[in-house]
C-alpha positions as CSV (number, residue, x, y, z in Angstrom):
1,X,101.5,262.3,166.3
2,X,98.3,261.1,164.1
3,X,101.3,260.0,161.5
4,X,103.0,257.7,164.1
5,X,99.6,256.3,165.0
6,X,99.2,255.7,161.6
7,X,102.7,253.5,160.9
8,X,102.0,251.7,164.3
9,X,98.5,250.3,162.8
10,X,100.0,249.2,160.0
11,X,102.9,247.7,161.4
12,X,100.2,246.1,164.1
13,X,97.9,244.9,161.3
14,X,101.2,243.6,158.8
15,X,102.9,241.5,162.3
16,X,98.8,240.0,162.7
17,X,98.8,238.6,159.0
18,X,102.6,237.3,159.0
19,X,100.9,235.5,162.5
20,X,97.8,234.1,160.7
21,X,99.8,233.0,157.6
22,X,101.0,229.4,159.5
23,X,97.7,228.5,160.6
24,X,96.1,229.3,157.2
25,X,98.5,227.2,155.4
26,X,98.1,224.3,158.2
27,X,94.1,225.0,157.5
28,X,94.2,223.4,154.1
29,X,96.0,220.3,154.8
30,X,94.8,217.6,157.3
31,X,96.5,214.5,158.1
32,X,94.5,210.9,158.8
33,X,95.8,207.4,160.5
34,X,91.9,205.7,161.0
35,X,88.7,205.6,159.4
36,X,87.3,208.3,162.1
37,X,90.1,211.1,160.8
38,X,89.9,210.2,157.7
39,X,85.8,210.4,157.4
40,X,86.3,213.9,159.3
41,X,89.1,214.9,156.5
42,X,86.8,214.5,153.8
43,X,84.0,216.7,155.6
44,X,86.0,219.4,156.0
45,X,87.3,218.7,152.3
46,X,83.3,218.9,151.1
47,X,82.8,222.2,152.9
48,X,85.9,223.7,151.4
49,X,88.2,223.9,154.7
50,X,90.4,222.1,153.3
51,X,92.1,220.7,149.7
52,X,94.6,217.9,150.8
53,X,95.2,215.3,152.7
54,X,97.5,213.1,154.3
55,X,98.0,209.3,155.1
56,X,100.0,208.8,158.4
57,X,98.9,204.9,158.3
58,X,97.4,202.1,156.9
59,X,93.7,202.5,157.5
60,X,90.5,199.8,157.3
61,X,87.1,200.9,157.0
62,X,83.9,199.6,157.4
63,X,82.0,201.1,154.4
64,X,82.4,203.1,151.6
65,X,84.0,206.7,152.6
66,X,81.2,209.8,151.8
67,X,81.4,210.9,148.4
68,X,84.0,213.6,147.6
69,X,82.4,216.8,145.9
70,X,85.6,219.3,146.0
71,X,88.9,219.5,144.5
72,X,90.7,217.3,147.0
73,X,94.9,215.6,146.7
74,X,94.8,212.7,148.7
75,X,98.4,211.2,149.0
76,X,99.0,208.2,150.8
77,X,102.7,208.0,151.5
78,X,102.5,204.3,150.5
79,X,99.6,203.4,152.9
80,X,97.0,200.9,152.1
81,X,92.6,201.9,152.7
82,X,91.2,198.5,152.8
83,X,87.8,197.2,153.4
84,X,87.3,195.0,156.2
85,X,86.2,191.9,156.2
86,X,82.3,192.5,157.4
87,X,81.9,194.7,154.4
88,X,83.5,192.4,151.9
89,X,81.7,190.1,152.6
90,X,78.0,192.0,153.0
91,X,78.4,194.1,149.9
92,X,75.5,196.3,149.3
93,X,73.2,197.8,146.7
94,X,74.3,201.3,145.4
95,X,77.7,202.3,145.6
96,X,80.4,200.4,147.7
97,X,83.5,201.8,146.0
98,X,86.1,202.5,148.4
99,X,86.4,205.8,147.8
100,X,84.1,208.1,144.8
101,X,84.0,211.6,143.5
102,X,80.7,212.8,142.1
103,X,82.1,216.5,141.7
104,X,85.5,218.3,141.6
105,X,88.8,216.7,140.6
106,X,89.7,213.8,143.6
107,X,93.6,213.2,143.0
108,X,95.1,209.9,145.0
109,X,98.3,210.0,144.9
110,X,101.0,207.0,146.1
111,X,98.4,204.2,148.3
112,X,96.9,201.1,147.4
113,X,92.9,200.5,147.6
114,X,92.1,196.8,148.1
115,X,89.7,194.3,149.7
116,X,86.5,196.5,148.3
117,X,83.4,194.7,148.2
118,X,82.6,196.4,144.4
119,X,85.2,198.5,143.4
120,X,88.3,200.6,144.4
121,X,87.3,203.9,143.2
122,X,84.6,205.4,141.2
123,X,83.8,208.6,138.9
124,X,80.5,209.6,139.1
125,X,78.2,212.3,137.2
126,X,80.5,215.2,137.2
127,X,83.2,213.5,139.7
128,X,86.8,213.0,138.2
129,X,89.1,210.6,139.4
130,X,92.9,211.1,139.1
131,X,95.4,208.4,139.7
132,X,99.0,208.7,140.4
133,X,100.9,206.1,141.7
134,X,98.2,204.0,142.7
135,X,97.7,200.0,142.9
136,X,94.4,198.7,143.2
137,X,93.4,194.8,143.9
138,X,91.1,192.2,145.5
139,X,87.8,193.7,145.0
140,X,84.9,191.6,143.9
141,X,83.4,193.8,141.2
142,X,85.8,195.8,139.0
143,X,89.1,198.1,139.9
144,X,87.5,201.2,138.8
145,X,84.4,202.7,137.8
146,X,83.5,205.6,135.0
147,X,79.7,205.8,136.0
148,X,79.2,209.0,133.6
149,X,82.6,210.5,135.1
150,X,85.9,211.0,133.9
151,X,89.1,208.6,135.1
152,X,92.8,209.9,134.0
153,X,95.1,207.4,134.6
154,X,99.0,208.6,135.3
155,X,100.1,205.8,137.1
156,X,97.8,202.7,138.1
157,X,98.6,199.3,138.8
158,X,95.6,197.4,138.3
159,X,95.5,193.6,140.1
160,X,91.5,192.4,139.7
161,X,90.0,190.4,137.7
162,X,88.0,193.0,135.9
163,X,90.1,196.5,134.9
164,X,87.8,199.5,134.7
165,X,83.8,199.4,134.6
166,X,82.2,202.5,132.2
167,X,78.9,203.4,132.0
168,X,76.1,205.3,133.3
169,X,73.4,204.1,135.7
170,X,69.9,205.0,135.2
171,X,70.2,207.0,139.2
172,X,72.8,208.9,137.4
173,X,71.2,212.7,137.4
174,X,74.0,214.3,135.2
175,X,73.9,214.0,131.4
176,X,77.5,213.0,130.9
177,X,79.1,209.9,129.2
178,X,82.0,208.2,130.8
179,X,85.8,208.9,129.8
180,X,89.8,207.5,130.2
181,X,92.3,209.6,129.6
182,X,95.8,207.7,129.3
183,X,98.5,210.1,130.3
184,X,101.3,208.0,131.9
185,X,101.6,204.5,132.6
186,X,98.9,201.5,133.2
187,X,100.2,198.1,134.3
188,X,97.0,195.4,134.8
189,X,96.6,191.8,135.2
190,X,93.1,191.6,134.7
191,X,91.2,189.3,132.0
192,X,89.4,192.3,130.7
193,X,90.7,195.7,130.8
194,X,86.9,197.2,129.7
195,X,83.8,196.1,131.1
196,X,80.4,197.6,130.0
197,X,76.8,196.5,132.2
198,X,74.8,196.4,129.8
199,X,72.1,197.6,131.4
200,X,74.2,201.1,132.3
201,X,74.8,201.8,128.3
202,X,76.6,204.8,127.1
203,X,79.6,206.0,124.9
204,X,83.3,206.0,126.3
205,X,85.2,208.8,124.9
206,X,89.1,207.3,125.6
207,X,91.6,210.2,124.9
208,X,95.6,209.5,124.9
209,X,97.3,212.4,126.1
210,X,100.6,213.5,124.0
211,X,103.6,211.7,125.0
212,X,101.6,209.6,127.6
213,X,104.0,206.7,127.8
214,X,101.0,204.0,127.9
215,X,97.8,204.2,125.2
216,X,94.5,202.6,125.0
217,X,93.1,201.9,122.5
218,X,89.9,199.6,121.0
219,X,89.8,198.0,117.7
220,X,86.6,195.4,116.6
221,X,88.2,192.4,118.0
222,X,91.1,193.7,121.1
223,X,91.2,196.0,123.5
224,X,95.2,197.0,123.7
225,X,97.4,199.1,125.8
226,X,100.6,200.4,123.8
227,X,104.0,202.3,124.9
228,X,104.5,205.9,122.7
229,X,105.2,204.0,119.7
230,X,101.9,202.0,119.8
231,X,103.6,198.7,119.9
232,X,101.3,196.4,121.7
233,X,102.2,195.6,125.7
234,X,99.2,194.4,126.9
235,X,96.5,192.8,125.0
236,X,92.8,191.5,125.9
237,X,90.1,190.2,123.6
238,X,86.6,193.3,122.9
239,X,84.0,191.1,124.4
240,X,81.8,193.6,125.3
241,X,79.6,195.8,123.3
242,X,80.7,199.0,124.3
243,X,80.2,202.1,122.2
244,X,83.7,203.6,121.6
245,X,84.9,206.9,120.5
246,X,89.0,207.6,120.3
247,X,88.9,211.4,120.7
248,X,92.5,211.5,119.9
249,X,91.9,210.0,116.6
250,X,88.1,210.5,116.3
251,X,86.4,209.0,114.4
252,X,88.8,206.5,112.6
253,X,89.2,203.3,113.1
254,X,92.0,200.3,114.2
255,X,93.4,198.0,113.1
256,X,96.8,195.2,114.2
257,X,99.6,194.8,112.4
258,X,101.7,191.6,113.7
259,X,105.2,191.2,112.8
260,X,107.5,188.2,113.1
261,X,111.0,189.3,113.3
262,X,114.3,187.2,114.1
263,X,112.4,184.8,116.2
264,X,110.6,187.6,117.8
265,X,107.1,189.1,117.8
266,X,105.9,192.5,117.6
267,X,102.2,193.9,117.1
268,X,101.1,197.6,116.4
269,X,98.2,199.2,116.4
270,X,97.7,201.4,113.5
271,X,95.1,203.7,112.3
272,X,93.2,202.4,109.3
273,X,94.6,203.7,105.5
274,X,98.3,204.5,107.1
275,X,101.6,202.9,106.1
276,X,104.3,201.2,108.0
277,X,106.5,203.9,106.7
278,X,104.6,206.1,109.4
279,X,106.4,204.1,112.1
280,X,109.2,203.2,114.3
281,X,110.6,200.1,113.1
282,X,114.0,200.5,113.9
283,X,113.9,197.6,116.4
284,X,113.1,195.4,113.4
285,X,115.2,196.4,110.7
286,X,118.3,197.0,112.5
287,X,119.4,193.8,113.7
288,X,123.0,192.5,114.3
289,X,124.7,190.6,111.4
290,X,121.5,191.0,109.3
291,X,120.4,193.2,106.6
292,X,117.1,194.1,106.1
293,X,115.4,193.2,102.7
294,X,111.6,193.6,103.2
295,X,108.3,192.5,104.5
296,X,106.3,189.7,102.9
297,X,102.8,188.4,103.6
298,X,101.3,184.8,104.8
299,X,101.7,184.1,101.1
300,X,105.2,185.2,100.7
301,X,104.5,188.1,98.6
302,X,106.3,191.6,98.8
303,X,104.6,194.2,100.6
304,X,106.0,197.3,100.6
305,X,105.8,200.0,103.8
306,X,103.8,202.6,101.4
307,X,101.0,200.3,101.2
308,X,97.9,201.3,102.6
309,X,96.4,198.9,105.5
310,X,92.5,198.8,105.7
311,X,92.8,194.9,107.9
312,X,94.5,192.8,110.8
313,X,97.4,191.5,108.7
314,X,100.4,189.2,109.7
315,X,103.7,190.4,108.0
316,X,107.3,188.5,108.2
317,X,110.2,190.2,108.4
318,X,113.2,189.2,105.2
319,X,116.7,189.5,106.2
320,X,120.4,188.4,103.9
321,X,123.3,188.0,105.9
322,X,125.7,190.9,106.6
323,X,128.7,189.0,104.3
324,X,132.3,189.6,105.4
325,X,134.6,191.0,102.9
326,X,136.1,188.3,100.7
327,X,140.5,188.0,101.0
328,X,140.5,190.3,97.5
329,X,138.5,193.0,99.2
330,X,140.1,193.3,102.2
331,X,141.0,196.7,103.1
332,X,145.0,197.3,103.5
333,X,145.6,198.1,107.1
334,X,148.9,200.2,106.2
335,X,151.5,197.6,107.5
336,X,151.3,196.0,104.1
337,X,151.8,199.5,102.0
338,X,154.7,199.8,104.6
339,X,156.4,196.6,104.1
340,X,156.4,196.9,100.2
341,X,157.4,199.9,100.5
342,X,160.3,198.7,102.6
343,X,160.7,195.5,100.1
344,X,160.9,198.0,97.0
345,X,163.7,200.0,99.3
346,X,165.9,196.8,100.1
347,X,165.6,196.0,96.5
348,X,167.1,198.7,95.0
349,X,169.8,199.1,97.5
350,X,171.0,196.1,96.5
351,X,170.8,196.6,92.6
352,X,173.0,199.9,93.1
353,X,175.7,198.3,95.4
354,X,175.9,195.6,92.7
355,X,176.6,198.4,90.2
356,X,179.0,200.7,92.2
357,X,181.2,197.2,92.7
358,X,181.4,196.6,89.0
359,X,182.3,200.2,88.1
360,X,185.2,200.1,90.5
């Protein structure tokens, strides 16, 4: 009987867990459709109730949203958070980004942030910001922020004036410098990609991921966004002063290599002291009708691909035409081995009929 009891408490306690399961799962998800959900969403995010949430709509707000300090996914199915117009136009001391993390890893995922009196999102102190599929425009200050935080970009569309602030304001408590990681794709329109206040100075550590299809990178006089094989997409002049450090390549420098090719431009960016040989060039060489000879400088000299490359320098690519066999080297099809053959055969018939009538 106690051994009956025993299975049926068990069985009891088993069917209460399979009943809790739903509402545990629905417990770390929350959807929001206005600025009063979504505020209440990141609360519960902030005391670790919850680690996602959902856009149902398009939502406007009338400040910036509390600072995020958890581990939070925030996809936006496509919806838009947008500042409203009383905000925009106010501003404010301090931090008016849309949205910030100052701890934890804040992930926004498929939205657009736009009409924000500073900027669309920040990193701050310990805060990192992760964006994935996002598009960020019309706000006043910059698109994002690195105020001593780290920003990894996967996909961001970037449509302001300014691209991404770094630095690290003096109200900043935590001891960290600012830091991009590239590891996907970054399309911009803006003027300046970098921008540094020089009153917030620091050092920006900018790391390219393996295989990230875009790279960032910072030579003395451009700041350049490549695909893999660092052919330059995007260019904007360094205007700023900011301390730079390419973990990815540490402490070595850039430099760009243009080169004009069948009418066509290409630039890469190369680490100083390597070769051409060292990279892709197949777009260059292998052209239709054309034979690739070699590079030569401004000066028309030779230069080879070995050659070490310690400056900027402006190569031009040589071609000769790919000539068409002349009439004598034409190579026989077959049809005209056949028809000599056949010629050689006719021939001789007829020589032997000739003789056969003579003998008889």
């Amino acid at each position: 009987m106690n051994y009956m009891k025993k299975i049926l408490l068990i069985a009891i306690i088993l069917i209460g867990i399979l009943l809790l399961i739903p509402s545990i799962c629905n417990a770390a998800s929350l959807s929001a459709s206005n600025e009063t959900t979504l505020k209440d969403a990141i609360s519960k995010v902030n005391s670790g109730e919850i680690d996602a949430i959902t856009l149902t709509n398009s939502i406007t707000i009338s400040g910036p949203l509390t600072d995020i300090t958890k581990d939070v996914t925030i996809n936006g199915n496509g919806f838009t958070i947008s500042g409203d117009d009383t905000w925009y136009g106010k501003g404010g001391s301090g931090n008016q980004s849309i949205i910030t993390s100052t701890a934890g890893t804040l992930t926004l995922k498929n939205m657009i942030l736009k009409h924000g009196p500073k900027q669309g999102a920040q990193a701050y102190g310990n805060g990192t910001l992760v964006l994935d599929g996002v598009t960020i425009s019309d706000c006043k200050y910059t698109g994002l922020i690195a105020n001593g935080g780290v920003i990894e970009i996967r996909d961001l569309n970037l449509n302001t004036t300014v691209g991404i602030e770094v630095g690290k304001s003096t109200t900043n408590p935590v001891n960290t410098n600012p830091k991009l990681v590239m590891n996907g794709t970054l399309k911009s329109i803006s003027k300046a990609i970098l921008y540094e206040d020089p009153q917030t100075k620091s050092q920006l550590t900018i790391e390219n991921e393996v295989g990230s299809a875009n790279k960032l990178f910072v030579t003395e006089d451009s700041i350049v966004i490549t695909d893999r094989n660092n052919t330059i997409i995007y260019e904007t002049k360094n205007n700023s002063d900011i301390d730079i450090k390419n973990s990815d390549m540490e402490e070595e420098n850039f430099v760009i290599v243009t080169i004009n090719y069948n009418e066509l431009t290409k630039k890469l960016v190369v680490t100083k002291n390597d070769t051409l040989s060292k990279y892709n060039l197949d777009d260059v060489k292998n052209i239709n009708g054309k034979v690739f000879v070699n590079f030569v400088t401004g000066d028309n000299k030779v230069f080879s691909e070995d050659t070490p490359i310690t400056d900027n320098i402006e190569l031009t690519a040589v071609y000769k035409k790919n000539e068409a066999p002349s009439k004598d080297e034409t190579p026989k099809t077959g049809t005209e081995d056949y028809l000599g053959f056949a010629l050689v055969t006719v021939s001789m018939s007829t020589l032997l009929i000739i003789a056969l009538k003579r003998k008889f």
